[in-house]
N, C-alpha and C positions, 0 to 999 in steps of 0.2 A: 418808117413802118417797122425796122428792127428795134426800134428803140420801146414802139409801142407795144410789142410784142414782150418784151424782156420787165416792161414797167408791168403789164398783166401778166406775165407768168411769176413773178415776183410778189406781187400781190394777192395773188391767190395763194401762193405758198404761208405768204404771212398769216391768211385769214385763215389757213387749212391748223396751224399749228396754234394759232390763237382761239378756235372753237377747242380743237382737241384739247387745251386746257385750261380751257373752261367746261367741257364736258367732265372730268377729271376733278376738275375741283368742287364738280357740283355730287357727282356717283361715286367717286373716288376710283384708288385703282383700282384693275384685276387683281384677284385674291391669288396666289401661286400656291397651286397644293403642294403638298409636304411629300417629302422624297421617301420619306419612312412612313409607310401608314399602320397602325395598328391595326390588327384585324381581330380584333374583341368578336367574338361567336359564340352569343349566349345562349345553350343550348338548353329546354326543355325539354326532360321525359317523365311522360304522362304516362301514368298508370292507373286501368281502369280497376275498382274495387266493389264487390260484388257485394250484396245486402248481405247483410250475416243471416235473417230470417228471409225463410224464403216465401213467406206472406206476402212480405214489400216488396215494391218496382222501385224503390228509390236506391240510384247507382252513388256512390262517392269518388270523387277524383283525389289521388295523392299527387302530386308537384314537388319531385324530388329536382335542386336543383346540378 
């Protein structure tokens, strides 16, 4: 009974690290992010610009970056 015990815990272990890489080989690895991340913060200010005539409703926007 110990024997059969040890041949299945053994074989389960075999079959646990043989899916795992084949899982592995199929998705690859985990990606490890980067210990330094940039933090690029592309800031937009919008400024609203009023019709020069005061006839029109039509507004302009400037996009200073």
């Amino acid at each position: 009974m110990e024997k059969l015990r040890r041949l299945l815990r053994l074989s389960g272990i075999v079959m646990f690290v043989a899916l795992a890489s084949f899982g592995i080989g199929i998705f690859g690895a985990v990606p490890i992010p980067p210990k330094k991340r940039k933090e690029d913060h592309i800031e937009f200010c919008i400024e609203l610009k009023e019709a020069e005539k005061e006839g029109t409703d039509t507004v302009m926007f400037e996009v200073k970056p």
